[in-house]
C-alpha positions in Angstrom: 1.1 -93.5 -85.0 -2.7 -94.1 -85.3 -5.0 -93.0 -82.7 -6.7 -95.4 -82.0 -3.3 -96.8 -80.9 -1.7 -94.0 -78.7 0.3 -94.6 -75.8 1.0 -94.1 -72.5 4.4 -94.3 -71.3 5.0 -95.6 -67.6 7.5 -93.5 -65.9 7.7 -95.3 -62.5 9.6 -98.5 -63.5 11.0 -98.4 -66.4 10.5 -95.0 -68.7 11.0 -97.0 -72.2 8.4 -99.1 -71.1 4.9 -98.3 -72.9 1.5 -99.8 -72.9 -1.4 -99.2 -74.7 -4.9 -96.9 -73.1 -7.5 -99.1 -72.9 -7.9 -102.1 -70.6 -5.0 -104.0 -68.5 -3.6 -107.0 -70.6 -4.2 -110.4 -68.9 -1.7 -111.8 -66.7 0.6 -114.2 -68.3 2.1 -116.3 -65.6 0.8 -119.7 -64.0 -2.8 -120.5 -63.7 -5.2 -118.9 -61.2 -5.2 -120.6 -57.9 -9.1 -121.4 -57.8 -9.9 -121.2 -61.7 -13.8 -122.3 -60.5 -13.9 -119.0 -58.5 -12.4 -117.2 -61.8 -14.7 -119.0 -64.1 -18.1 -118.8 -61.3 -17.3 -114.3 -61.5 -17.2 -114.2 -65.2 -20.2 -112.5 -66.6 -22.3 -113.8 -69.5 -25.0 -112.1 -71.5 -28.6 -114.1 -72.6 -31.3 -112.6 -74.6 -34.8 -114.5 -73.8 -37.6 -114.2 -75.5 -40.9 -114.2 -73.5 -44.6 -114.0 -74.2 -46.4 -111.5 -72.3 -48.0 -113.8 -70.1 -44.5 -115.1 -69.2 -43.1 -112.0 -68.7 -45.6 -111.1 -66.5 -45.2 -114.0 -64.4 -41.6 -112.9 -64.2 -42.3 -109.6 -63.0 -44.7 -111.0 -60.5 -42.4 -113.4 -59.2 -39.8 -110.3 -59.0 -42.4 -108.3 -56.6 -42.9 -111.4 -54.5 -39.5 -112.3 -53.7 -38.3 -109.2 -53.4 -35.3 -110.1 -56.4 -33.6 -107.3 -57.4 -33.8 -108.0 -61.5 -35.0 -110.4 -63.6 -32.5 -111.7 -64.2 -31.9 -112.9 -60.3 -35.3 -114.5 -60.6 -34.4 -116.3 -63.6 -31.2 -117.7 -62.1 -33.0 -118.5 -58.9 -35.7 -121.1 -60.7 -32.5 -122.0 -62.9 -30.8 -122.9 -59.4 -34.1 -124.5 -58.3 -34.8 -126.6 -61.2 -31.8 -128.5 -61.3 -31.8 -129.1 -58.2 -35.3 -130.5 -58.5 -33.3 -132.5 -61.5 -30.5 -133.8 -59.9 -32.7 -135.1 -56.8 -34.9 -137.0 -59.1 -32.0 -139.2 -60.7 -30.5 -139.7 -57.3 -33.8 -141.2 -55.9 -34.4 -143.5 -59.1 -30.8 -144.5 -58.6 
């Protein structure tokens, strides 16, 4: 066996039954419940590239608000803008 493949055998339920270390397969079954809240928890990773004068602004806006990253700022104006968006086409409706 390789070893980047060893094993772990579960004794509780069944002791033929073995699974790989590592982490837990998905569930295979029917669909989540809520599959917004599933998708909405599901973390992403963005690289941005600022210029300094923008990443200053960022870090300003970090002490001001009290944020705890950057990255909450940056979801915050995210948030904010299309709001800002989505109330301009409602009014020229």
């Amino acid at each position: 066996m390789p070893k980047r493949e060893k094993k772990v055998a579960i004794e509780e339920n069944n002791p033929k039954r073995v699974r790989r270390r590592g982490r837990l397969p998905k569930p295979k079954g029917p669909a989540q419940a809520d599959p917004d809240r599933t998708r909405s928890l599901k973390l992403r990773r963005f690289e941005l590239k600022l210029s300094e004068i923008d990443f200053e602004r960022i870090e300003r806006l970090v002490g001001l608000t009290g944020a705890a990253s950057m990255g909450e700022v940056i979801r915050n104006a995210v948030r904010e803008y299309e709001a800002k968006i989505l109330s301009g086409k409602k009014q020229g409706d």
